[in-house]
C-alpha positions in Angstrom: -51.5 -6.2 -37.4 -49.4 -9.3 -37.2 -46.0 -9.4 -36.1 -42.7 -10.3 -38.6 -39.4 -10.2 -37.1 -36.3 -9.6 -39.1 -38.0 -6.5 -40.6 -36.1 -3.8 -42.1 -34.0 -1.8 -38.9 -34.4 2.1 -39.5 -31.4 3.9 -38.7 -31.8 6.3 -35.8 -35.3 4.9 -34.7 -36.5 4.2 -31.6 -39.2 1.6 -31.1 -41.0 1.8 -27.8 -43.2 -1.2 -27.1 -45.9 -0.3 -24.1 -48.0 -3.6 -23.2 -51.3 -2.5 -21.5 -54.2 -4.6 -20.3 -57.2 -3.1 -18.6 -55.0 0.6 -18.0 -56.7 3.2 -20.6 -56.2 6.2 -18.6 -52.3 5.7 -17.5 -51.6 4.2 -20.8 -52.3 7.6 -22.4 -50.2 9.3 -19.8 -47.4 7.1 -20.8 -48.0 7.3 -24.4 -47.9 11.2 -24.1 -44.8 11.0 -22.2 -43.4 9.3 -25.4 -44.6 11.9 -27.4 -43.6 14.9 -26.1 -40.0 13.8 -26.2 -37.8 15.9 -28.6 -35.8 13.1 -29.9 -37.3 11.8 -33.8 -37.8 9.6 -35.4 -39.7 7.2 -32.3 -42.3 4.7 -33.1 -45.0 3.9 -30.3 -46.0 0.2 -30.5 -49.1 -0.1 -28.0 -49.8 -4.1 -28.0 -53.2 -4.4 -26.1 -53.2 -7.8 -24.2 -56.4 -9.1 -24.5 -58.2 -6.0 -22.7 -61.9 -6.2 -21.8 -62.7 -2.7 -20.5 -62.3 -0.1 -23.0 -58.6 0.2 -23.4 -58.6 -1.9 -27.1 -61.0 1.0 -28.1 -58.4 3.7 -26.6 -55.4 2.4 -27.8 -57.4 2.3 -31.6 -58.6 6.1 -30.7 -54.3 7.1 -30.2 -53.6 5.5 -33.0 -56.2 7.3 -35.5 -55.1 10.5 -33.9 -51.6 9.9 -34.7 -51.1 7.8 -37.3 -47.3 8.5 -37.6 -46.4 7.3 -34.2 -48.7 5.0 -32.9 -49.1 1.8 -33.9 -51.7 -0.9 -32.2 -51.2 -4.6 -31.8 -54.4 -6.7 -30.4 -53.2 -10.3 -28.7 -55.3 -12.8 -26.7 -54.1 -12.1 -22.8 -50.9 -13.7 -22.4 -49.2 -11.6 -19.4 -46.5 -9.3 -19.9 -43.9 -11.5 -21.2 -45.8 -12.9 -24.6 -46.9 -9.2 -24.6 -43.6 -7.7 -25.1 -42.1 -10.0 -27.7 -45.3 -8.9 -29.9 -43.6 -5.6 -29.6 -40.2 -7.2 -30.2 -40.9 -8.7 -33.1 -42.9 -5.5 -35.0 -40.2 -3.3 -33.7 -38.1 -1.8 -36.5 -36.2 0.6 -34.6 -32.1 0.8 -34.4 -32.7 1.3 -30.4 -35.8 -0.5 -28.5 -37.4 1.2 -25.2 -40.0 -0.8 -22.7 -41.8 1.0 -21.0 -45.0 -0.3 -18.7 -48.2 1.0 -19.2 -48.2 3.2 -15.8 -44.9 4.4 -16.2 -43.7 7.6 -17.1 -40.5 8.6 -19.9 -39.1 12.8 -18.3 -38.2 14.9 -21.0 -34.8 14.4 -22.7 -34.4 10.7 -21.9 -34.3 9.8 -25.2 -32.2 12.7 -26.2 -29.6 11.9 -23.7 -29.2 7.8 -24.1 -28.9 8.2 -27.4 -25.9 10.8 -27.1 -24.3 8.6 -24.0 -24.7 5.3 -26.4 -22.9 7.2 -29.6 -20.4 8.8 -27.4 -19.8 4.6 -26.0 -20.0 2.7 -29.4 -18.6 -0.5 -27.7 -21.9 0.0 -24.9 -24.9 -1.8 -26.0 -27.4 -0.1 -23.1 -27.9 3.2 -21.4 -29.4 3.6 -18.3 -30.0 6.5 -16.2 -31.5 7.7 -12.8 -35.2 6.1 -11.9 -37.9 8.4 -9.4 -40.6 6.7 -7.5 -43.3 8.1 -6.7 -45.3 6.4 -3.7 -49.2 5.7 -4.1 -49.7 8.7 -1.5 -47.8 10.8 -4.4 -45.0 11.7 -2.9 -41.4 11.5 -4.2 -38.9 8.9 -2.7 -36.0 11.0 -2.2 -32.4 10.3 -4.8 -32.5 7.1 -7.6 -34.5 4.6 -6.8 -33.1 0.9 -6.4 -29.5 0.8 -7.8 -30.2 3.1 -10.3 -27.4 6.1 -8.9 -24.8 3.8 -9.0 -22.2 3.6 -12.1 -21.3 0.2 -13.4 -19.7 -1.0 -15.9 -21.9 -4.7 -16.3 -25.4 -5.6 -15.6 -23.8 -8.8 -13.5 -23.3 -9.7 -11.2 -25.4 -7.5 -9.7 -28.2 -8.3 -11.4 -28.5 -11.4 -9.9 -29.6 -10.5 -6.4 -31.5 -7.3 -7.7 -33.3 -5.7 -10.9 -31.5 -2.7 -10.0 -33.5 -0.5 -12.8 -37.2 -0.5 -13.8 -38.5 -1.9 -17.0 -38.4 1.7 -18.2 -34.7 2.6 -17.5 -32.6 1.3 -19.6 -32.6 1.8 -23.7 -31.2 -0.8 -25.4 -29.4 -1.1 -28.9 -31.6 -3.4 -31.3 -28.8 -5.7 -31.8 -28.5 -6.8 -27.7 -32.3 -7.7 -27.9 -31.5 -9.7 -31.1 -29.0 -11.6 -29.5 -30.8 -12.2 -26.1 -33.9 -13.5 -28.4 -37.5 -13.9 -27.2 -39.2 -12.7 -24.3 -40.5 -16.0 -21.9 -44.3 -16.2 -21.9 -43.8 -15.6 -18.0 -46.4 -13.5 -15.5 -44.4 -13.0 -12.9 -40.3 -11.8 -13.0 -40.3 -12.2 -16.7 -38.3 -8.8 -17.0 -35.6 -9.7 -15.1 -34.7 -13.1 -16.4 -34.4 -11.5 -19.7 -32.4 -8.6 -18.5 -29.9 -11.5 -17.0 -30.0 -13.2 -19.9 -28.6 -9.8 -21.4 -26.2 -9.5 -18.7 -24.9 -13.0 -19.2 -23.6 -11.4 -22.8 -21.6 -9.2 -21.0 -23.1 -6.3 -22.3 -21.2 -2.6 -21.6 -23.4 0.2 -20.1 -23.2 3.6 -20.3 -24.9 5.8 -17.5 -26.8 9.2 -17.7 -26.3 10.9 -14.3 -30.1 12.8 -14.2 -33.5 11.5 -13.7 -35.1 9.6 -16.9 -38.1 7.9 -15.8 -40.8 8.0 -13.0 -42.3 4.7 -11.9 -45.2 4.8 -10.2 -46.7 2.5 -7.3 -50.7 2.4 -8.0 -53.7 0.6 -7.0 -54.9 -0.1 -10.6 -54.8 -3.6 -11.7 -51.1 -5.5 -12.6 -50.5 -6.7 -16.2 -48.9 -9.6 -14.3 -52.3 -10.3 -12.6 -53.2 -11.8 -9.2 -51.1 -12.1 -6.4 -47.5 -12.6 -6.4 -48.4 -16.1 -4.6 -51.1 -17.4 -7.2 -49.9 -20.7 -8.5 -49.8 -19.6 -12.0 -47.5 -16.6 -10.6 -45.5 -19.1 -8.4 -45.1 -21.8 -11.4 -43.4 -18.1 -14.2 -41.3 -17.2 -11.1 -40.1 -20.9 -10.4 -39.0 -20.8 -14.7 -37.6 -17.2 -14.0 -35.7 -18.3 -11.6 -34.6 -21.4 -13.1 -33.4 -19.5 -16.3 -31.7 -16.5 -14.3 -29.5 -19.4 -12.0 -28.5 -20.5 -15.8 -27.4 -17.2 -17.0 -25.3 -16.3 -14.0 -23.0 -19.8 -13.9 -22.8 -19.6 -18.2 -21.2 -15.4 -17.0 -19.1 -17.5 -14.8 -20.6 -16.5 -11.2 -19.7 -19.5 -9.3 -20.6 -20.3 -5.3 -17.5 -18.3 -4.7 -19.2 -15.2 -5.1 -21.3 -13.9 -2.6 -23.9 -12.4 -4.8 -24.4 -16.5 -5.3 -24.8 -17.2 -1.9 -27.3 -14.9 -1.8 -29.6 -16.1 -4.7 -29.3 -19.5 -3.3 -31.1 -18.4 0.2 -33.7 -16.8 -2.7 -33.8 -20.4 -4.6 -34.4 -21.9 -1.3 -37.1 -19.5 -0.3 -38.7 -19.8 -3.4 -38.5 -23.5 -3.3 -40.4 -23.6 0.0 -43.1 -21.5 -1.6 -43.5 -23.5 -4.7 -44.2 -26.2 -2.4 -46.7 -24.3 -0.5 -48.4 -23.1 -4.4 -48.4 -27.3 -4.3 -45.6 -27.5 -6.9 -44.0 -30.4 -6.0 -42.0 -31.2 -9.3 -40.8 -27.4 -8.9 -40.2 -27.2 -5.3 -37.7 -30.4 -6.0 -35.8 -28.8 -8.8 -35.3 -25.4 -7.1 -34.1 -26.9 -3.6 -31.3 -29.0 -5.6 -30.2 -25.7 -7.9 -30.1 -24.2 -4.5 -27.9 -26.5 -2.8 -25.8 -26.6 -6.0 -25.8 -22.6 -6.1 -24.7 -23.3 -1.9 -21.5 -25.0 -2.9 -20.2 -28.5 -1.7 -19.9 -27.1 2.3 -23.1 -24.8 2.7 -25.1 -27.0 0.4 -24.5 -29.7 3.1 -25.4 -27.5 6.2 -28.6 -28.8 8.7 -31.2 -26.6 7.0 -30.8 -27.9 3.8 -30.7 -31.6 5.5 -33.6 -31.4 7.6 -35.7 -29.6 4.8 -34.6 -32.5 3.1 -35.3 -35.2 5.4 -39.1 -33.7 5.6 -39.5 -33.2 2.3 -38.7 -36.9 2.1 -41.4 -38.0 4.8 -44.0 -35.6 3.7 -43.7 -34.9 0.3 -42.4 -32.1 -1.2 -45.7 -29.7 -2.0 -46.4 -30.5 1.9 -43.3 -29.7 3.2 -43.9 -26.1 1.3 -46.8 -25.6 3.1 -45.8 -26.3 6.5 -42.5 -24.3 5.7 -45.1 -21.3 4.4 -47.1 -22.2 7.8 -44.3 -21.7 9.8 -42.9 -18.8 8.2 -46.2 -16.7 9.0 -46.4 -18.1 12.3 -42.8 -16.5 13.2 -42.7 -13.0 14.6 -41.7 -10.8 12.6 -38.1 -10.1 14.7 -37.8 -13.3 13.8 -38.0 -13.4 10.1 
C-alpha cells in the first residue's frame, strides 16, 4: 500500500500508527490493546520496517483477520523515524496515536482523551498518566517520568526531558499537520518532533489516571544498536541540532535555566560525537553549546580548554580522549 497525504480526514477517527521491526509477538499484544478499546471508529496502521524474521508475515496474518481495522504498510528498514511518517502520511484519522510496538494502550484511554480534548477545544493534545513496568515485571510505583504533573505547555519542559512516552499523548490531526514530517532519525527522533510541536505552543489537556504501560524488554530496539553506534551518535547530533532550534524560535533564551541545562547536554553530546569520530558534528554542537551558555558561561575555562585541545588535536580526537577520561573517572566523580 503506498502512502498519499492530504487524504480525506474522517471525522471522529483515530489513526494509530505502530512501526514494528523484528517484534511479532509484542506487536500483537499492542495491536490487541488497540482493539479492545471501546472507543470507534480507530484505524490500526501496522507499517512493517523492513522485518526479516516473520513479523511482515504477522502483521499480513492481523490484517486478513481484521480487515476493518488493520491496515499493513511494508517499507525498506529506515528506523523509527521514516517509519512513522509512512504512518503519517496514510493516516486519515481526525486524531493520530503512536504507539511503539512493545507498548501497551489500558482500557479507556481513547475514551477519555477524546472527551478531555472536546471538553478543551482550544487544546490540541491530551496526555495522561504513563506505568512502567521493569524487565523483572514489576510496577514502578505513581506516573512515570513527568507524566503526573499538570501543565499547561509542552515547553519548556520539554527541552531537558521527554516527559511522556511515545504512546502518551493523542494528538489532534491538525498539530501533526502543522509540525510536518517525521526526520528519518534512529536515535531521539520522537522527541525533536514532540519539540517541534511544543515550539507551536500547543495547549494540553491532562487525564489524571493511568493510559499506557511501557515496557523495558530485552527484545531488539527499532532504533537498533547501541545508543553510541555512529549512525546513532550522527540522528542524535541532528536531533539535537533541531530541538536547540525549536526552543530559541519558542523564545527560551540562556536566561532560562532549562537552557543552561541543555547546553551541559549539547556539550556532552559534543564530546561524544567527537569520540563516534564526528568531527564536523562535534564542532557545530560545542559552538550551539556555548551559544545556548550565554556570553559569560559560554566563556568559562571548560569551554576554553575544550577548546584549546580541540584546536591542537583535532576535534574527533579531542571526543575521544574526553570519552576516555570520562570512563576513567569514578563514578563519585561523574
Amino acid at each position: 500500500m503506498t502512502p498519499t497525504e492530504g487524504s480525506e480526514t474522517l471525522s471522529g477517527l483515530i489513526s494509530v500508527v505502530i512501526p514494528v521491526h523484528n517484534r511479532a509477538g509484542m506487536m500483537r499484544e499492542a495491536v490487541a490493546s488497540v482493539a479492545t478499546q471501546d472507543y470507534r471508529p480507530v484505524e490500526i496502521l501496522l507499517i512493517d520496517d523492513g522485518s526479516t524474521d516473520g513479523t511482515a508475515e504477522a502483521c499480513d496474518e492481523l490484517s486478513t483477520a481484521m480487515p476493518d481495522l488493520v491496515r499493513v504498510l511494508h517499507r525498506p528498514n529506515g528506523g523509527p523515524g521514516a517509519a512513522r511518517e509512512t504512518g503519517r502520511l496514510a493516516a486519515r484519522g481526525e486524531f493520530l496515536q503512536y504507539l511503539d510496538s512493545d507498548d501497551l494502550l489500558l482500557p479507556g484511554k481513547f475514551e477519555s482523551q477524546v472527551a478531555a480534548l472536546q471538553r478543551a477545544p482550544d487544546a490540541g493534545v491530551a496526555y495522561g498518566y504513563t506505568r512502567f513496568r521493569r524487565r523483572n515485571g514489576a510496577l514502578v510505583d505513581g506516573p512515570w517520568k513527568g507524566s503526573g504533573m499538570e501543565r499547561e505547555t509542552m515547553f519548556p519542559w520539554f527541552l531537558v526531558e521527554r516527559w511522556w512516552d511515545t504512546p502518551t499523548p493523542l494528538y489532534r490531526r491538525f498539530v501533526c499537520d502543522a509540525a510536518g514530517p517525521w526526520l528519518p532519525l534512529w536515535q531521539e527522533e520522537d522527541w525533536e518532533y514532540d519539540c517541534r510541536i511544543a515550539a507551536s505552543g500547543v495547549k494540553l489537556v491532562q487525564v489524571p489516571e493511568f493510559l499506557v504501560e511501557v515496557r523495558d524488554h530485552a527484545e531488539p530496539r527499532l532504533s537498533g544498536g547501541s545508543i553510541r553506534d555512529r549512525r546513532n551518535v550522527e540522528s542524535r547530533c541532528t536531533a539535537h541540532r533541531h530541538v536547540y532550534g525549536h526552543a530559541r524560535s519558542a523564545g527560551i533564551g540562556p536566561e532560562s535555566p532549562f537552557m543552561q541545562q541543555y547546553a551541559r547536554e549539547l556539550f556532552l553530546l559534543a564530546r561524544q560525537a567527537g569520540g563516534a569520530d564526528l568531527g564536523a558534528e562535534a564542532r557545530e554542537l560545542f559552538r550551539l553549546a556555548r551559544e545556548a551558555s550565554g556570553p559569560g558561561r559560554g566563556r568559562g575555562a571548560d569551554f576554553r580548554a575544550y577548546a584549546v585541545v580541540a584546536g591542537l588535536l583535532g576535534w574527533a580526537a579531542a571526543g575521544r580522549l574526553s570519552c576516555l577520561v570520562d570512563r576513567l573517572r569514578p563514578e563519585w566523580a561523574r
